[in-house]
C-alpha positions in Angstrom: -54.6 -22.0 4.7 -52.2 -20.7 2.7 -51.8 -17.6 5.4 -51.7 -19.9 8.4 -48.8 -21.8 6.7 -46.9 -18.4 5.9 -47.6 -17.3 9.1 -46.0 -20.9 10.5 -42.8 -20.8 8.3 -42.3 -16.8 9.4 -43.2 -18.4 13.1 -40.4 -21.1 12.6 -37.9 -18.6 10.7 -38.6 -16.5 14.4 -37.7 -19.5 16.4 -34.6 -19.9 13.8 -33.2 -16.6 14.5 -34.3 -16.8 18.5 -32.1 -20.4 18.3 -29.1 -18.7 16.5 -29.2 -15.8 19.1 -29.2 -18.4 22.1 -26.1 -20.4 20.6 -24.1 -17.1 19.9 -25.2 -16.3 23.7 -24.0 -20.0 24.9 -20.7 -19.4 22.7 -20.0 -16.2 24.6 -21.0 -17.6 27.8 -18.6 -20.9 27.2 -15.6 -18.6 26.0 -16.5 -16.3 29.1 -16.6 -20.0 31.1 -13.0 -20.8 29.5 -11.1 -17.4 30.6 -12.4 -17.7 33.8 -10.8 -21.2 34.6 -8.0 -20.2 33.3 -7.5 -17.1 36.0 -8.4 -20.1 38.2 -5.8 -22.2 37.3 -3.4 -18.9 37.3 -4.6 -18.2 41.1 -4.0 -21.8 42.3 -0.5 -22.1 40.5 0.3 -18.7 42.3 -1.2 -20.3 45.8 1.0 -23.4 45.1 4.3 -21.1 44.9 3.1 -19.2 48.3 2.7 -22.6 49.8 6.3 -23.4 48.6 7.7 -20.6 49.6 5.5 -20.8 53.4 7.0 -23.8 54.1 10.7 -22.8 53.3 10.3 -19.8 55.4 8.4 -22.1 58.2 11.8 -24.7 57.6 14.3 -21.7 58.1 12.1 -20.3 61.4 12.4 -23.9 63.2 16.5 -23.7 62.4 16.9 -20.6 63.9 14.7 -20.8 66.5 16.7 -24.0 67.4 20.0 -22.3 66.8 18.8 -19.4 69.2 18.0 -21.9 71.8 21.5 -24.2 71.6 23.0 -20.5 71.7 21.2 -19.5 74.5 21.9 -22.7 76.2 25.9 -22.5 75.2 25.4 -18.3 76.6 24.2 -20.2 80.4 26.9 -22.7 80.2 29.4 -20.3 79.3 27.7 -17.6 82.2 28.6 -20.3 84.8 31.6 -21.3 84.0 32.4 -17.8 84.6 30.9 -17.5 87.5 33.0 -20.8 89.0 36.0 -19.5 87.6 35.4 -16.2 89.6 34.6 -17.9 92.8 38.0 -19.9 92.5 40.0 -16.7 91.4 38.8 -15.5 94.8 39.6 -18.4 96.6 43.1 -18.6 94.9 43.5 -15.4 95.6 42.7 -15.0 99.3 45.5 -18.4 99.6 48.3 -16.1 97.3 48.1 -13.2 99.5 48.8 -15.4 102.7 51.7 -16.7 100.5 52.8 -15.5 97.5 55.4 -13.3 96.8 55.3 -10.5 94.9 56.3 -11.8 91.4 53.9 -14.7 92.2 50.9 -12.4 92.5 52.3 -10.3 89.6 52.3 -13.4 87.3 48.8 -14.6 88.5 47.4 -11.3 87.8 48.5 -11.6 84.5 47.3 -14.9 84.3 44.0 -13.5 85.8 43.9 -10.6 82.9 44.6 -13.2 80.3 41.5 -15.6 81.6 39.6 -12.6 81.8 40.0 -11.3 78.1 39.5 -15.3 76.9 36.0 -15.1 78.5 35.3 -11.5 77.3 36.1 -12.7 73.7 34.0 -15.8 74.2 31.1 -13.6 75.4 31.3 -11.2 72.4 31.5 -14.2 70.2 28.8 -15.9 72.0 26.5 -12.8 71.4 27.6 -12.0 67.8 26.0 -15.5 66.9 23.0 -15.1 68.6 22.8 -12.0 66.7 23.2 -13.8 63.3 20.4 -16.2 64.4 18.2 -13.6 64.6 
């Protein structure tokens, strides 16, 4: 009887030891647990920043792109109004030569050359903005 008991109390000592193992196992596994969440919570803080910083660049894409378009649209505008202003320096012109004197058609050419060099400057400025917006 004796015997069996010892044999019992080693038997429990066993399990003892076994238990202690487990826990130092669990222990590890929890602090294992805990490091992981917090490269979790790293990874989602760094996710949150590329969201902020997604939409800011989605926020600055739909003002440019809207700033390309009213340039664009100002670019037609401005191509027509060139276009009617060259139809009616043609018309004015074919009227001068029927009456204008020489001095006239000097002056109007001049006037002509200064029209012209207003609409080349509004072109270049016209197309160093739609540069920008790029």
């Amino acid at each position: 009887m004796e015997r069996i008991l010892i044999q019992l109390l080693e038997g429990q000592q066993q399990l003892a030891a076994r238990f202690d193992r487990l826990e130092q196992r669990f222990d590890n596994m929890e602090k294992r647990l805990d490091g992981m969440e917090k490269r979790l919570d790293g990874v989602e803080r760094r996710l949150d920043n590329l969201e902020t910083r997604i939409d800011g660049i989605r926020a600055q894409l739909s003002e440019t792109t809207q700033l390309t378009k009213a340039l664009w649209h100002r670019s037609e505008e401005a191509d027509a109004q060139i276009h009617n202003l060259s139809h009616m320096l043609t018309q004015m012109q074919g009227r001068l030569v029927k009456t204008a004197t020489k001095n006239d058609i000097d002056r109007l050419a001049e006037d002509i050359n200064f029209i012209m060099k207003k609409v080349a400057d509004h072109d270049t400025a016209i197309l160093r903005l739609s540069r920008r917006a790029e």
